[in-house]
mmJSON file of the N, C-alpha and C atoms, coordinates in Angstrom:
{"data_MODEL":{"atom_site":{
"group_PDB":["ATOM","ATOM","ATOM","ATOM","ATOM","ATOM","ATOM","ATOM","ATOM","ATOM","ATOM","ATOM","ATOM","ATOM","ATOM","ATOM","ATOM","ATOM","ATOM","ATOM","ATOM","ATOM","ATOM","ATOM","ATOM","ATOM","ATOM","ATOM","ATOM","ATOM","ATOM","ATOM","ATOM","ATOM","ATOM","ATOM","ATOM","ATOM","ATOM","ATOM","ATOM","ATOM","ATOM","ATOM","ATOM","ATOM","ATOM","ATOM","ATOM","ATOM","ATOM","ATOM","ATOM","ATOM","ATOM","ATOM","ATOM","ATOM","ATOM","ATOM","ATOM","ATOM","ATOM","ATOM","ATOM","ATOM","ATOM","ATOM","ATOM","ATOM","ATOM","ATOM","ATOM","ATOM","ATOM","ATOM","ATOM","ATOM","ATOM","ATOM","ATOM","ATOM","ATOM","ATOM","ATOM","ATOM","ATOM","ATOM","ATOM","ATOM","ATOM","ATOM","ATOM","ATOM","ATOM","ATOM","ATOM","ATOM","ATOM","ATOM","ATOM","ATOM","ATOM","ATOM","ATOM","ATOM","ATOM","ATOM","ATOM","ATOM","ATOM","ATOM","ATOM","ATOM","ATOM","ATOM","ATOM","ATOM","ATOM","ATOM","ATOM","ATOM","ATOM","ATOM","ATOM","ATOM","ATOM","ATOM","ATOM","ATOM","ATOM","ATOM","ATOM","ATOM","ATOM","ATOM","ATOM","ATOM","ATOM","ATOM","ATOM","ATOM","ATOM","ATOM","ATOM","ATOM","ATOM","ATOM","ATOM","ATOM","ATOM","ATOM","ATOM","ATOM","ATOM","ATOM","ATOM","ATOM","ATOM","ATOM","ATOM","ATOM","ATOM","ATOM","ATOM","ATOM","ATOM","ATOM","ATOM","ATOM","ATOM","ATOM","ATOM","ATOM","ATOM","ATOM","ATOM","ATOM","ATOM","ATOM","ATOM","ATOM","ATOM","ATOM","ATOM","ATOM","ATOM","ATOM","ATOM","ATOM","ATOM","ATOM","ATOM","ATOM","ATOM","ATOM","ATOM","ATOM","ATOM","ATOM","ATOM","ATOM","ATOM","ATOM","ATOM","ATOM","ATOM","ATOM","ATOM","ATOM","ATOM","ATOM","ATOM","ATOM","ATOM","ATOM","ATOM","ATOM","ATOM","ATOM","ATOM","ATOM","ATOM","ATOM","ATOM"],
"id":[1,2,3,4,5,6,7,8,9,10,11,12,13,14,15,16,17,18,19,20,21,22,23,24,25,26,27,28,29,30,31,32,33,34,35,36,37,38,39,40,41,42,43,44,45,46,47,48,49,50,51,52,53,54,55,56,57,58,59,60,61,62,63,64,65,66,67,68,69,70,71,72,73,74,75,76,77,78,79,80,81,82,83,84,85,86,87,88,89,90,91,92,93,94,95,96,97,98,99,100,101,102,103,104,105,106,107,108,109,110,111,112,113,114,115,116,117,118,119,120,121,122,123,124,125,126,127,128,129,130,131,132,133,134,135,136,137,138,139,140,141,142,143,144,145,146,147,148,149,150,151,152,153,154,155,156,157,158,159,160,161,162,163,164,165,166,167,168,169,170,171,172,173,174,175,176,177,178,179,180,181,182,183,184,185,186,187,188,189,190,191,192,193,194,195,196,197,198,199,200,201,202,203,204,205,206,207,208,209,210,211,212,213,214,215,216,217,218,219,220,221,222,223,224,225],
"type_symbol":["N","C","C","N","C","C","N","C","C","N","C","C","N","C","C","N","C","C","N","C","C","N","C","C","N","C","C","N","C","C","N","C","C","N","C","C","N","C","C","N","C","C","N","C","C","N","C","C","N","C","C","N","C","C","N","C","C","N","C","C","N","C","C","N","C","C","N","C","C","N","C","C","N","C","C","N","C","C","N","C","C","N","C","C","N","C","C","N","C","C","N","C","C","N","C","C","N","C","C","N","C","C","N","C","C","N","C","C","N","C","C","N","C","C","N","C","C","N","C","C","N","C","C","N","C","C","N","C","C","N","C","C","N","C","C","N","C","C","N","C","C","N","C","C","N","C","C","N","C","C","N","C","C","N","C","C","N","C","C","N","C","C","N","C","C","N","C","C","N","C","C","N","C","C","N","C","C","N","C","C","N","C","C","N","C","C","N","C","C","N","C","C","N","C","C","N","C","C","N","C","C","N","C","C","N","C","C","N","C","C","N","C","C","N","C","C","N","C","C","N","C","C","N","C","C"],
"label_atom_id":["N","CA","C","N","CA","C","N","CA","C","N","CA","C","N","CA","C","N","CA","C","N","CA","C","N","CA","C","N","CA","C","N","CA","C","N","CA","C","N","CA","C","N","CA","C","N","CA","C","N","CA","C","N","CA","C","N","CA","C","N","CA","C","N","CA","C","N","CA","C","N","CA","C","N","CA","C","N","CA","C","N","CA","C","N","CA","C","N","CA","C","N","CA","C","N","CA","C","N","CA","C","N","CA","C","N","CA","C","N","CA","C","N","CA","C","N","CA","C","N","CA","C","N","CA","C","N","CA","C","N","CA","C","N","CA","C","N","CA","C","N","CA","C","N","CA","C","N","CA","C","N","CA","C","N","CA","C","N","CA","C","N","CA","C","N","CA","C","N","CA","C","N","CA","C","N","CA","C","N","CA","C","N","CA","C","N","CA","C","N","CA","C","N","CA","C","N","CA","C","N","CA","C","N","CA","C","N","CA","C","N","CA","C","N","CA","C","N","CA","C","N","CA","C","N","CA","C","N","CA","C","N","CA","C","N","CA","C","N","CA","C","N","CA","C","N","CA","C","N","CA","C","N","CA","C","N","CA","C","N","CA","C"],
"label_alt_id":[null,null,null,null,null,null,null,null,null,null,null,null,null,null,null,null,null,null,null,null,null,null,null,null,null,null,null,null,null,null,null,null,null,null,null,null,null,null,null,null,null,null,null,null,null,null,null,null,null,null,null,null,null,null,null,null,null,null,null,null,null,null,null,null,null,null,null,null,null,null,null,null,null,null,null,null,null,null,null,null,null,null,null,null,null,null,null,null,null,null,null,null,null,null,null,null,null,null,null,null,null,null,null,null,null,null,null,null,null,null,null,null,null,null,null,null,null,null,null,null,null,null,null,null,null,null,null,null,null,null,null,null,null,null,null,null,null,null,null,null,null,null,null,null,null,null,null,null,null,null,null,null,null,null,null,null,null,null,null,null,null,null,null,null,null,null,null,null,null,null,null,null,null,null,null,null,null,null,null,null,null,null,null,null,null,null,null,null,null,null,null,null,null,null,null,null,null,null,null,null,null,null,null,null,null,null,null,null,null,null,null,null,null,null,null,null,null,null,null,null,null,null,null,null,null],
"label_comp_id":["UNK","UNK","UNK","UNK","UNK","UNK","UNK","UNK","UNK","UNK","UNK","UNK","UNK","UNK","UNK","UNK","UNK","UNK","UNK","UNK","UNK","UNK","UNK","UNK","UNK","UNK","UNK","UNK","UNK","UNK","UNK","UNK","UNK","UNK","UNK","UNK","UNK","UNK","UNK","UNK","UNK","UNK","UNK","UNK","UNK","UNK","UNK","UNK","UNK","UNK","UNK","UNK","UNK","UNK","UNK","UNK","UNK","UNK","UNK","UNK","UNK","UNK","UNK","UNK","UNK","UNK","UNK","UNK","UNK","UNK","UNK","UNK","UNK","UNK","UNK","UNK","UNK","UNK","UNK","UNK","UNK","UNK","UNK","UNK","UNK","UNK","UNK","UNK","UNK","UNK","UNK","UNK","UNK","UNK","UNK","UNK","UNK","UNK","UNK","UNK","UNK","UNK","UNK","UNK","UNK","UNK","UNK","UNK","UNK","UNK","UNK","UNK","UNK","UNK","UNK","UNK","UNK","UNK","UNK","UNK","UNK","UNK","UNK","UNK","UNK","UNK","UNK","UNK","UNK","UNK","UNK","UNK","UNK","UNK","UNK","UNK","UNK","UNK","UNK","UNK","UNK","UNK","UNK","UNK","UNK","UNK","UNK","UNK","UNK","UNK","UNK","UNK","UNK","UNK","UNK","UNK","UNK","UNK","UNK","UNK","UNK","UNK","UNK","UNK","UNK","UNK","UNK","UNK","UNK","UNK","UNK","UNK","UNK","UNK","UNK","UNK","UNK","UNK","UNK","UNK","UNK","UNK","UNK","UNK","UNK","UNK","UNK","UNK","UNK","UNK","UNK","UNK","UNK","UNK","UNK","UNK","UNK","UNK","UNK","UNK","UNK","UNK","UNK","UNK","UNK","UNK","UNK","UNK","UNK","UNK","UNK","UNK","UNK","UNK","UNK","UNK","UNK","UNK","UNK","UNK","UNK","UNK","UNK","UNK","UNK"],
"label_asym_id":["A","A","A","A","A","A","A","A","A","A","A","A","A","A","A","A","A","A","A","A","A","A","A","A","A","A","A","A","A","A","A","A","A","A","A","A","A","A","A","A","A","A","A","A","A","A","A","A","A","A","A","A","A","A","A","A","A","A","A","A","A","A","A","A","A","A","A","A","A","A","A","A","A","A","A","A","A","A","A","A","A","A","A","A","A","A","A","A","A","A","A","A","A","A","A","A","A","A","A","A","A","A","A","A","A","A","A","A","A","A","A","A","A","A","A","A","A","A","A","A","A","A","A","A","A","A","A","A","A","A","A","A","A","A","A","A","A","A","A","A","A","A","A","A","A","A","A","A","A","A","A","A","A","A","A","A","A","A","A","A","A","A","A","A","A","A","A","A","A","A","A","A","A","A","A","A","A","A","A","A","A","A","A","A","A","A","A","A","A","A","A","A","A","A","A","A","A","A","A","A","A","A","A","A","A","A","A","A","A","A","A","A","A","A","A","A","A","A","A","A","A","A","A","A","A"],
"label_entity_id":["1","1","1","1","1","1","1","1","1","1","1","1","1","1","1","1","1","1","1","1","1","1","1","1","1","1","1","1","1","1","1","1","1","1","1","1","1","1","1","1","1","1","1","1","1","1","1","1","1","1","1","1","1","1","1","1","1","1","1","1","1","1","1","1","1","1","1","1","1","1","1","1","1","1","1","1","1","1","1","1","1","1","1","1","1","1","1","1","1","1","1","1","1","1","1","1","1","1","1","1","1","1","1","1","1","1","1","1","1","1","1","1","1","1","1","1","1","1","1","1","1","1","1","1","1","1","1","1","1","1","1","1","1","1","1","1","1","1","1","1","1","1","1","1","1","1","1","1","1","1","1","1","1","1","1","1","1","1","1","1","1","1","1","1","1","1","1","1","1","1","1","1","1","1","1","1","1","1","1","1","1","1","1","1","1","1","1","1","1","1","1","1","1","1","1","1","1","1","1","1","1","1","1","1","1","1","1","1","1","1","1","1","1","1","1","1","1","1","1","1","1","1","1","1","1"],
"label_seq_id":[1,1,1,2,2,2,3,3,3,4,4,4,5,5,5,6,6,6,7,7,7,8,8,8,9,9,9,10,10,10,11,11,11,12,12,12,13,13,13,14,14,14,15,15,15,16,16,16,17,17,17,18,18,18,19,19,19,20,20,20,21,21,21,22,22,22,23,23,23,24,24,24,25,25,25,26,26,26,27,27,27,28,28,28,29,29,29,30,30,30,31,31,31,32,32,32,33,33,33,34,34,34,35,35,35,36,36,36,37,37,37,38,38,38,39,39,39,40,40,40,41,41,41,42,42,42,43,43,43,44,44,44,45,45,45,46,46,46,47,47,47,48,48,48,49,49,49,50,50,50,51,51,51,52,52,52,53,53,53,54,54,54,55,55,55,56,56,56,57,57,57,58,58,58,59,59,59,60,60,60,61,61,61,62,62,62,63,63,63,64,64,64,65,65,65,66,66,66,67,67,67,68,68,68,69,69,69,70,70,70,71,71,71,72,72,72,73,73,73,74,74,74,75,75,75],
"pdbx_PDB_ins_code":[null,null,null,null,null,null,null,null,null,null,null,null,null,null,null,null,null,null,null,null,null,null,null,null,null,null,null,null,null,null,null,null,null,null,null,null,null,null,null,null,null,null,null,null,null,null,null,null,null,null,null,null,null,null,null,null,null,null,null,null,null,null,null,null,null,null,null,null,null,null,null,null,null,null,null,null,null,null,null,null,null,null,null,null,null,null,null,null,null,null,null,null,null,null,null,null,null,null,null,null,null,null,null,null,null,null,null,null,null,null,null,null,null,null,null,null,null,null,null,null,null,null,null,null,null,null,null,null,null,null,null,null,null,null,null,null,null,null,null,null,null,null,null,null,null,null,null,null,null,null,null,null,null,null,null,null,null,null,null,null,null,null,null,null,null,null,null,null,null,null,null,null,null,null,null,null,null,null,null,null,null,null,null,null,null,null,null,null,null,null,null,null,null,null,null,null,null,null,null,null,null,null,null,null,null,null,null,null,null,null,null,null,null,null,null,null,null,null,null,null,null,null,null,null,null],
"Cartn_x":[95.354,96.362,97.722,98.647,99.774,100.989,101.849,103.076,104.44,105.148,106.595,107.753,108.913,109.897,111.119,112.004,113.579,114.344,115.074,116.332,116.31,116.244,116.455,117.895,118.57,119.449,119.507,120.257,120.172,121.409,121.046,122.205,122.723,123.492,124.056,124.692,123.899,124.647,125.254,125.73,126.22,125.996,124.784,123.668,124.841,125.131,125.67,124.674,124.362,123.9,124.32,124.702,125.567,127.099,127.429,128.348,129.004,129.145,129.855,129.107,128.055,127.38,126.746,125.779,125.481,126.131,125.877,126.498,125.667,124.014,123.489,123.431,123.168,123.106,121.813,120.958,119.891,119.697,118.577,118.31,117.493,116.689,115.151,114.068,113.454,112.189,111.075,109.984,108.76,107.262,106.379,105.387,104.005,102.981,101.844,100.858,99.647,98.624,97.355,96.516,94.975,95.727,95.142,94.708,93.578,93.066,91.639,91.804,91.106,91.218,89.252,88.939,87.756,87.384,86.136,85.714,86.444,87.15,88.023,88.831,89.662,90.528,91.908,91.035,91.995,91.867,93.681,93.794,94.359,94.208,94.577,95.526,96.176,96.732,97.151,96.356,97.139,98.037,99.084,100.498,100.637,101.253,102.434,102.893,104.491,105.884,106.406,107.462,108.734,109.665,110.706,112.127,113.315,114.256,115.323,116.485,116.878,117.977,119.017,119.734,121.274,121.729,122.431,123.201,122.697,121.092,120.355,120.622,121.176,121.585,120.104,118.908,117.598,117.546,117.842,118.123,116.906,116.035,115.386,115.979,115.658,115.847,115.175,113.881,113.111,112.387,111.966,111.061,109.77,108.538,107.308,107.131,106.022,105.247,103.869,102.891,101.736,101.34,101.239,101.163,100.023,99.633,98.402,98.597,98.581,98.881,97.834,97.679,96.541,97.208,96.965,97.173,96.123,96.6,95.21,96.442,95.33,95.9,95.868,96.608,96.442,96.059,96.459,95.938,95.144],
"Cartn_y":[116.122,115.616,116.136,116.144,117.071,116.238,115.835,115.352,115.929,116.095,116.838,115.999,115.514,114.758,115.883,116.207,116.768,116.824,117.636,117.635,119.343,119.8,120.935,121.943,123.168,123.29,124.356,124.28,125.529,126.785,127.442,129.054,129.229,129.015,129.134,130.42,131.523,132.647,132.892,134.224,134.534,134.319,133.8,133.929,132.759,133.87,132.856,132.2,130.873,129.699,129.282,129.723,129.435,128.375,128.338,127.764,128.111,129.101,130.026,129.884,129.521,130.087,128.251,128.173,127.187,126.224,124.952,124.095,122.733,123.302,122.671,122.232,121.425,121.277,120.372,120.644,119.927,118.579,117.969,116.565,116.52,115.709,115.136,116.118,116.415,117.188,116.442,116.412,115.599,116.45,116.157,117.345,116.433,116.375,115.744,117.237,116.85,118.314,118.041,119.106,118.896,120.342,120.188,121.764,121.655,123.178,123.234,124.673,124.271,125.544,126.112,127.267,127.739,128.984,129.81,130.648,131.04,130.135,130.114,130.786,131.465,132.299,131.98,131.161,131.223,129.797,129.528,128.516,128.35,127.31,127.395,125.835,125.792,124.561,124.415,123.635,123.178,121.806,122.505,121.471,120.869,120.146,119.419,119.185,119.6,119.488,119.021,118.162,117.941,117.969,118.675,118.643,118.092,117.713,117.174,117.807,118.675,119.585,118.512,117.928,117.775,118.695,118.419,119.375,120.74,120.55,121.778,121.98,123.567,124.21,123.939,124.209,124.009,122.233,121.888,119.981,119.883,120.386,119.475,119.022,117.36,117.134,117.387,117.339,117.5,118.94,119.336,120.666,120.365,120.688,120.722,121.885,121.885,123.297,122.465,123.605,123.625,124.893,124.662,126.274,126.214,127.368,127.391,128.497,128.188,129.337,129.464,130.494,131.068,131.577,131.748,132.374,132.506,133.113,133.741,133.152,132.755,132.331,133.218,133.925,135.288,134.811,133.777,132.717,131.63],
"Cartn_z":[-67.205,-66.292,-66.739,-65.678,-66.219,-65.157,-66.288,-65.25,-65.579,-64.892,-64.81,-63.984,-64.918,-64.501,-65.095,-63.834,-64.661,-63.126,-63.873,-62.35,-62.177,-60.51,-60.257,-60.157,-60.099,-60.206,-58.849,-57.937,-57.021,-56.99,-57.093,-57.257,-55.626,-55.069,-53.773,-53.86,-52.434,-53.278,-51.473,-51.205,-50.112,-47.939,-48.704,-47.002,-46.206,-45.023,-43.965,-43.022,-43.105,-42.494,-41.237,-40.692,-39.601,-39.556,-40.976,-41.2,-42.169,-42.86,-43.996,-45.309,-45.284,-46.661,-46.981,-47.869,-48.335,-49.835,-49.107,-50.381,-51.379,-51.005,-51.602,-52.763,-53.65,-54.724,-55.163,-56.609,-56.909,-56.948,-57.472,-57.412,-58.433,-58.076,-58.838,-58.637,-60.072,-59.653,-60.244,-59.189,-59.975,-59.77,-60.423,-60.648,-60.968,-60.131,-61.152,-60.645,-61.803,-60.976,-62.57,-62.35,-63.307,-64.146,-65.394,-65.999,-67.193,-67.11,-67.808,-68.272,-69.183,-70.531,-70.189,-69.675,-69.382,-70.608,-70.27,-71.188,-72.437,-73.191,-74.522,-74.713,-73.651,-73.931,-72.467,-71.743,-70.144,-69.888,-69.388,-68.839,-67.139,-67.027,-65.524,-65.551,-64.114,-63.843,-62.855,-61.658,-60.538,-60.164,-59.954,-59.293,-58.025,-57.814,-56.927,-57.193,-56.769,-57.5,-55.501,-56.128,-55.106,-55.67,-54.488,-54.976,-54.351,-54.615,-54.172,-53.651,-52.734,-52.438,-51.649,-52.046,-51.468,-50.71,-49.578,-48.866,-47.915,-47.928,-47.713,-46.354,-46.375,-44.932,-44.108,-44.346,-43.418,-42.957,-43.503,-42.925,-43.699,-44.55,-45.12,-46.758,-47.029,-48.298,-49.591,-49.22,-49.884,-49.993,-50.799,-50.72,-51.365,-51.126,-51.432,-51.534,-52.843,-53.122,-54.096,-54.064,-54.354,-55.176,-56.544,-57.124,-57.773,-58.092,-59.324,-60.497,-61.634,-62.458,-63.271,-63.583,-64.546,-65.85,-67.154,-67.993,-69.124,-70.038,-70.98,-72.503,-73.211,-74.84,-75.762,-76.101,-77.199,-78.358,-79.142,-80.344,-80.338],
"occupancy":[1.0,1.0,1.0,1.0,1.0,1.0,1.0,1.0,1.0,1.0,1.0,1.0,1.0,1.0,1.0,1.0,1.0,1.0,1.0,1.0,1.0,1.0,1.0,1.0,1.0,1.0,1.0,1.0,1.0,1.0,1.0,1.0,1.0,1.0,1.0,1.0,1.0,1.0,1.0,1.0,1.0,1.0,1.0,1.0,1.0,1.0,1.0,1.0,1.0,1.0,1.0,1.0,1.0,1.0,1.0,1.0,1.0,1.0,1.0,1.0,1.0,1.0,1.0,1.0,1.0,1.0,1.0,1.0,1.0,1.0,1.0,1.0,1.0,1.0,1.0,1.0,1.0,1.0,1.0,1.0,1.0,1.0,1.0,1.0,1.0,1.0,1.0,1.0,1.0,1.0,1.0,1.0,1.0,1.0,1.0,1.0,1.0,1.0,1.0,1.0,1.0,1.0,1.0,1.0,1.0,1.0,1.0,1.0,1.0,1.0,1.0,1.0,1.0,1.0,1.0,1.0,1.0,1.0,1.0,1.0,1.0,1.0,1.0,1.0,1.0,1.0,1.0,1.0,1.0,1.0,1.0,1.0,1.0,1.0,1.0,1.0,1.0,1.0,1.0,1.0,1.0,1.0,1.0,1.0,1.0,1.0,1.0,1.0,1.0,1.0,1.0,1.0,1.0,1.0,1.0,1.0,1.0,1.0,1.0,1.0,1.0,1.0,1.0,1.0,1.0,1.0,1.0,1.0,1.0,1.0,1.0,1.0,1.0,1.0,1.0,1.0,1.0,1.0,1.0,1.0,1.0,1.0,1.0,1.0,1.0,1.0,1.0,1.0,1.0,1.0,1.0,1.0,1.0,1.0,1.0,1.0,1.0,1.0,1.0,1.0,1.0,1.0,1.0,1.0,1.0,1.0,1.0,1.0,1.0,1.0,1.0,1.0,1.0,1.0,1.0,1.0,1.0,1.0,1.0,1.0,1.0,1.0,1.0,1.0,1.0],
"B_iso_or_equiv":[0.0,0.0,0.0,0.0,0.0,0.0,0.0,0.0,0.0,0.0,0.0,0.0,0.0,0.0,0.0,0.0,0.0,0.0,0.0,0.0,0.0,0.0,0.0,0.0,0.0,0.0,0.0,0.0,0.0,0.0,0.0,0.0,0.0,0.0,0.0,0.0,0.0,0.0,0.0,0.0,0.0,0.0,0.0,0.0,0.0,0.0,0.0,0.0,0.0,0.0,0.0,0.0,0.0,0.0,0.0,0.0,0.0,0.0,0.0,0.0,0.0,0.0,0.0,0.0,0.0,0.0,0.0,0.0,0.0,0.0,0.0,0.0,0.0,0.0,0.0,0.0,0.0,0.0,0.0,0.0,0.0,0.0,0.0,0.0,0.0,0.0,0.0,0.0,0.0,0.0,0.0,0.0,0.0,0.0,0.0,0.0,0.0,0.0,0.0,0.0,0.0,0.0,0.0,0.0,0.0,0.0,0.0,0.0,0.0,0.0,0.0,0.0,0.0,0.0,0.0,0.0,0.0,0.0,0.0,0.0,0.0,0.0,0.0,0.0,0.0,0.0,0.0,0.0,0.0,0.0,0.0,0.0,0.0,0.0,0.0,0.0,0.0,0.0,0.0,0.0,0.0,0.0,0.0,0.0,0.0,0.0,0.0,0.0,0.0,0.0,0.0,0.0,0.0,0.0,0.0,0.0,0.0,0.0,0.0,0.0,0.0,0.0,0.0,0.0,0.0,0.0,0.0,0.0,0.0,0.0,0.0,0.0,0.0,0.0,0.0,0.0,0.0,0.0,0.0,0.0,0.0,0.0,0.0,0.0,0.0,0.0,0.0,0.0,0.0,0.0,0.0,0.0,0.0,0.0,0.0,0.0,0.0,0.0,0.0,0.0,0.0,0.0,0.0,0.0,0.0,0.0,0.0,0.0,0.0,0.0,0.0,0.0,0.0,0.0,0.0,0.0,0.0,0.0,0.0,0.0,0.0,0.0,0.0,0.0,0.0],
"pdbx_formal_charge":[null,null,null,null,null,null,null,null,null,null,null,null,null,null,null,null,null,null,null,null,null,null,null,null,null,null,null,null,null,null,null,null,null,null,null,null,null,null,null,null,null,null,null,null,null,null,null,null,null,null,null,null,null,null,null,null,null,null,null,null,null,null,null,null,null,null,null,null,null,null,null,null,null,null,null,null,null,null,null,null,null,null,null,null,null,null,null,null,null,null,null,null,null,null,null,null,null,null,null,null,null,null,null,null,null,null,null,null,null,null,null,null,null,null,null,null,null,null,null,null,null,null,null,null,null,null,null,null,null,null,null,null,null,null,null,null,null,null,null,null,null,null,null,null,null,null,null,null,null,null,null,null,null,null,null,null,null,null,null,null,null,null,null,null,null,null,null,null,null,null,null,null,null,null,null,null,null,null,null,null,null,null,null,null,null,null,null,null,null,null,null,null,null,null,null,null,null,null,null,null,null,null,null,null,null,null,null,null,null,null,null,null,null,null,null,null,null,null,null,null,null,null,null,null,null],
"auth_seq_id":[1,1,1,2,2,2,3,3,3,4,4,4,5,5,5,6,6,6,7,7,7,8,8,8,9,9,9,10,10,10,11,11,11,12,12,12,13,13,13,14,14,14,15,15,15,16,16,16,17,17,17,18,18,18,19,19,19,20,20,20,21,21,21,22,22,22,23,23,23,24,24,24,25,25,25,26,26,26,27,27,27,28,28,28,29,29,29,30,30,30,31,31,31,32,32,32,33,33,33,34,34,34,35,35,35,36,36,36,37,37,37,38,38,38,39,39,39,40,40,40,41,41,41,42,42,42,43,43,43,44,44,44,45,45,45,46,46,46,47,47,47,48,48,48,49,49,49,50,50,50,51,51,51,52,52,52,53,53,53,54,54,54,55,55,55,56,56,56,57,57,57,58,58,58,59,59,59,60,60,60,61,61,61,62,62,62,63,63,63,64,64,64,65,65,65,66,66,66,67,67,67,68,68,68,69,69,69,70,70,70,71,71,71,72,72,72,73,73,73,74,74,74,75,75,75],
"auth_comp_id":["UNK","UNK","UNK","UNK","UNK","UNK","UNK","UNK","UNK","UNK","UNK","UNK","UNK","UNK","UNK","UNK","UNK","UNK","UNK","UNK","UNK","UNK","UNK","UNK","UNK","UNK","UNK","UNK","UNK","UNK","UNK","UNK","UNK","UNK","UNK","UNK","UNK","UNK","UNK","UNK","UNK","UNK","UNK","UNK","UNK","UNK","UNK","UNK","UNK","UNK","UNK","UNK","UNK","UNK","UNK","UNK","UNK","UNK","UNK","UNK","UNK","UNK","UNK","UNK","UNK","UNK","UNK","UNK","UNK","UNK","UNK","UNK","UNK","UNK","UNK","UNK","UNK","UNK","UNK","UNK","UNK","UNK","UNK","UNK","UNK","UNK","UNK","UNK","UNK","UNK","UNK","UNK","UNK","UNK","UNK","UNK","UNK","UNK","UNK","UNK","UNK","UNK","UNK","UNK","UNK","UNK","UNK","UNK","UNK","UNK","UNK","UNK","UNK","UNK","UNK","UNK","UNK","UNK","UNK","UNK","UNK","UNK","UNK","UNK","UNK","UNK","UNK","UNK","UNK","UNK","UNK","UNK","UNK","UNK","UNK","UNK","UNK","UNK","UNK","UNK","UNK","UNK","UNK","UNK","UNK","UNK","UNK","UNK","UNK","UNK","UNK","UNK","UNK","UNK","UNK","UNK","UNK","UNK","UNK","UNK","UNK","UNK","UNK","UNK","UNK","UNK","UNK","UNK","UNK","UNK","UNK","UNK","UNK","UNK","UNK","UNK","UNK","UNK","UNK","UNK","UNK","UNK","UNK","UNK","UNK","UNK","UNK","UNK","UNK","UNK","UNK","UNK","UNK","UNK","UNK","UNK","UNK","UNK","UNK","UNK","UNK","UNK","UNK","UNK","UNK","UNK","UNK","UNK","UNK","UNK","UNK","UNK","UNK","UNK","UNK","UNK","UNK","UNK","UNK","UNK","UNK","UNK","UNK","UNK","UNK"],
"auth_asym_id":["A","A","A","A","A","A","A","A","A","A","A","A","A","A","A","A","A","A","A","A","A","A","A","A","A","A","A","A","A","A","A","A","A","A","A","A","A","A","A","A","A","A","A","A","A","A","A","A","A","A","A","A","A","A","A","A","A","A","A","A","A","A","A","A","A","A","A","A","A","A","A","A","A","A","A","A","A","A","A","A","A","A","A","A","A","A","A","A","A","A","A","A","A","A","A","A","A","A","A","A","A","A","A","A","A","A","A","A","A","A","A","A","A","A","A","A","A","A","A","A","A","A","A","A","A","A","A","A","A","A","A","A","A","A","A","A","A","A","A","A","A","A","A","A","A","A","A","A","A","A","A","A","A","A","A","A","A","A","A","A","A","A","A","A","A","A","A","A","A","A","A","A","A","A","A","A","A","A","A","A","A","A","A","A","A","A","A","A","A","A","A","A","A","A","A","A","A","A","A","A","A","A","A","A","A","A","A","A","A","A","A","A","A","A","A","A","A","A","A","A","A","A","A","A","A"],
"auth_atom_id":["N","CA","C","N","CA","C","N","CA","C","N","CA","C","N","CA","C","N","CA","C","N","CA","C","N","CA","C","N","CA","C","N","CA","C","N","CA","C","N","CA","C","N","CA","C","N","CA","C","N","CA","C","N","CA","C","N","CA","C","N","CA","C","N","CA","C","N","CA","C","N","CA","C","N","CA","C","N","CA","C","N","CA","C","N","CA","C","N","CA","C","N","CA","C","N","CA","C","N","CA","C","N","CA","C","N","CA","C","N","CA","C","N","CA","C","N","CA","C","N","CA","C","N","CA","C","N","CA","C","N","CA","C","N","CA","C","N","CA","C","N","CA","C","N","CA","C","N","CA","C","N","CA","C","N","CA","C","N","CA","C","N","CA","C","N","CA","C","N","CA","C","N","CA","C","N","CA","C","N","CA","C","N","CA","C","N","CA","C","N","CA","C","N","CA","C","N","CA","C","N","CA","C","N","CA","C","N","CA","C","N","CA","C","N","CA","C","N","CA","C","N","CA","C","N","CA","C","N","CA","C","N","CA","C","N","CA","C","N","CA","C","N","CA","C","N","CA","C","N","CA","C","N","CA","C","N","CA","C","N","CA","C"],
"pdbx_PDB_model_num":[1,1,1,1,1,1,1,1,1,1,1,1,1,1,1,1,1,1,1,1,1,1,1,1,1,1,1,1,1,1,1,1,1,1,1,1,1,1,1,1,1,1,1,1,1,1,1,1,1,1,1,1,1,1,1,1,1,1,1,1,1,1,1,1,1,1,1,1,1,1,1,1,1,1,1,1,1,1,1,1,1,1,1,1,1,1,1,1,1,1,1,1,1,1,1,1,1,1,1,1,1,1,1,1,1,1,1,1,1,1,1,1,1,1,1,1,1,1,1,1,1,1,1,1,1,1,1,1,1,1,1,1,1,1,1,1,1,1,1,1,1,1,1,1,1,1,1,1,1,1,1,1,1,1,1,1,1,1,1,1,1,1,1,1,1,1,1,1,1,1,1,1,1,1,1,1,1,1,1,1,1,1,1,1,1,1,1,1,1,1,1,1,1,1,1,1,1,1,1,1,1,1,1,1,1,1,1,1,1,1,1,1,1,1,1,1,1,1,1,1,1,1,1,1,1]
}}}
């Protein structure tokens, strides 16, 4: 089991929004998801993370994602 609590940070860079550029700023980030260590050398881990965007030019507050990462243990 795998849980993730912090705060996100967003880089607002030039894109005009239809209102001179964006002024979002981060929030709360939260994360639960499984991970498993397979054939002794590779791990895996699937997420759900939400995020908190203040101010977001798209009108949404929140952002959702769903990731999966794989990696290999050299030691």
């Amino acid at each position: 089991m795998v849980a993730r609590l912090g705060k996100n940070f967003v880089v607002n860079d030039g894109t005009d929004y239809n209102s001179g550029g964006s002024k979002a700023d981060g929030g709360a980030y939260g994360a639960v998801g499984v991970g498993i260590e397979f054939l002794s050398s590779f791990q895996g881990e699937l997420l759900y993370s939400i995020s908190e965007v203040k101010d977001n030019p798209t009108g949404k507050d929140n952002v959702e994602m769903v990731s999966l990462t794989l990696g290999y243990n050299l030691w």
